[in-house]
N, C-alpha and C positions, 0 to 999 in steps of 0.2 A: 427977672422974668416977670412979665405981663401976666395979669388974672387971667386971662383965655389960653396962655402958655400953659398955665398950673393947672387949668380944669383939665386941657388936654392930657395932660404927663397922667391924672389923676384917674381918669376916666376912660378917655381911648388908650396910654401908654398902657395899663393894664390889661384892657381887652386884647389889643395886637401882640403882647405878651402871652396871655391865655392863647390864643389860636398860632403860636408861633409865628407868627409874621415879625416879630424884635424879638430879641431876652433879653431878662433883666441881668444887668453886669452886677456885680457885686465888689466895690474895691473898696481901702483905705484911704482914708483924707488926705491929699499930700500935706496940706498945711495944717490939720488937725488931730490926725490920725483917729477920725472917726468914721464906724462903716458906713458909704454912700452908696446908692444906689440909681442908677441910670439905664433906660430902653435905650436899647442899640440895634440897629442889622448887624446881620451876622449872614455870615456859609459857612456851613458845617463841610469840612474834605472829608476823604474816604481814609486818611490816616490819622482819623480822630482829632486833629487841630480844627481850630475854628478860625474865620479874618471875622473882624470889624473895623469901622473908619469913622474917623469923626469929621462931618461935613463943616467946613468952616472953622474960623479958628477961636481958640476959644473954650473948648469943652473942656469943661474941669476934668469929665471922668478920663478923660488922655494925660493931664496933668499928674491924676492918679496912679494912674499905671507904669507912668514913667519913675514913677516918688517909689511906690510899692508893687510890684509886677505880679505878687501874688491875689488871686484874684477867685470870684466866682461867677459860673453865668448858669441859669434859669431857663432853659426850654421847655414850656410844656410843661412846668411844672417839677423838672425835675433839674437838681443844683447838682453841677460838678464843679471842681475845685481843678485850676489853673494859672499856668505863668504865662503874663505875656510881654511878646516880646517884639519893641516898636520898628518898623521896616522904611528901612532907607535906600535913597539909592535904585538899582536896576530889581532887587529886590521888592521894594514898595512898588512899584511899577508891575510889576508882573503881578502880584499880590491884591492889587486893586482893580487890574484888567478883568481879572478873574471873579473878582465881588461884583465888580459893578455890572459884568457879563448877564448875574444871577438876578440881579435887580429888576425890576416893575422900568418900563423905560422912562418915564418921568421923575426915577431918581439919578439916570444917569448923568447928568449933567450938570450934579451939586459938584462944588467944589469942595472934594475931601484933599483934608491936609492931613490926617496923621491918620497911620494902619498900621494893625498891630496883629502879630498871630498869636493865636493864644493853642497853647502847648499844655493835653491834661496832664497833672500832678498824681495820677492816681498809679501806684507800684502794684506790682501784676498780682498779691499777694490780698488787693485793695485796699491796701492803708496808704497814707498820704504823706507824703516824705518831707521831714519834719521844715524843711525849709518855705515852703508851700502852706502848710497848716497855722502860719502867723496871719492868712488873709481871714478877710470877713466870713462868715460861714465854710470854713471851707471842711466841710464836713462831706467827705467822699460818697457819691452814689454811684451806682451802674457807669460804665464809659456812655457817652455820649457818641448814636450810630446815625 
């Protein structure tokens, strides 16, 4: 990544974080197993899942999620802990319709190659069921509304 790549992640990925316009994803290295962090879009649905899509190919944090599906995401400031789980098929199709439905229209027209839904981990009790709680942070808060 280019210096004016890294001022942006450093400076606007933050801000558009703070104001929910991205969250921050929280996952494991695929090749290192260390916690990385990357600004995504996202849609939150009304059954608590969330999509995101990586434009273009390439994005390690997809890489990630494939390696270890346990994960976290950051709206607002506030971290839930989930599994995601990558979509293919007529599935990814319908799943991306509906993302990019949500989108600002000058992002419609990136080409995204991988989407993922991501499924909270949190047990109704709110503890985080142990297979889940190997991701980075995944330190249970409130469901995500």
């Amino acid at each position: 990544m280019n210096r004016i790549g890294r001022a942006f992640n450093a400076v606007g990925g933050a801000f558009m974080v703070r104001m929910g316009w991205v969250a921050s994803l929280g996952t494991t290295g695929a090749r290192s197993g260390l916690p990385r962090t990357a600004a995504v879009g996202f849609l939150q649905r009304a059954d608590g899942s969330v999509l995101i899509a990586a434009g273009g190919t390439g994005r390690a944090w997809a890489a990630n999620l494939r390696a270890h599906p346990a994960c976290t995401l950051t709206i607002r400031g506030r971290r839930h802990a989930y599994v995601a789980a990558a979509q293919s098929g007529a599935d990814r199709d319908t799943a991306l319709a509906e993302l990019v439905a949500s989108m600002p229209r000058n992002f419609r027209d990136a080409s995204w190659t991988d989407v993922f839904v991501l499924r909270p981990t949190e047990t109704q009790d709110g503890g985080v069921p142990a297979e889940a709680a190997a991701g980075p942070d995944a330190t249970p808060r409130e469901p995500v509304r």
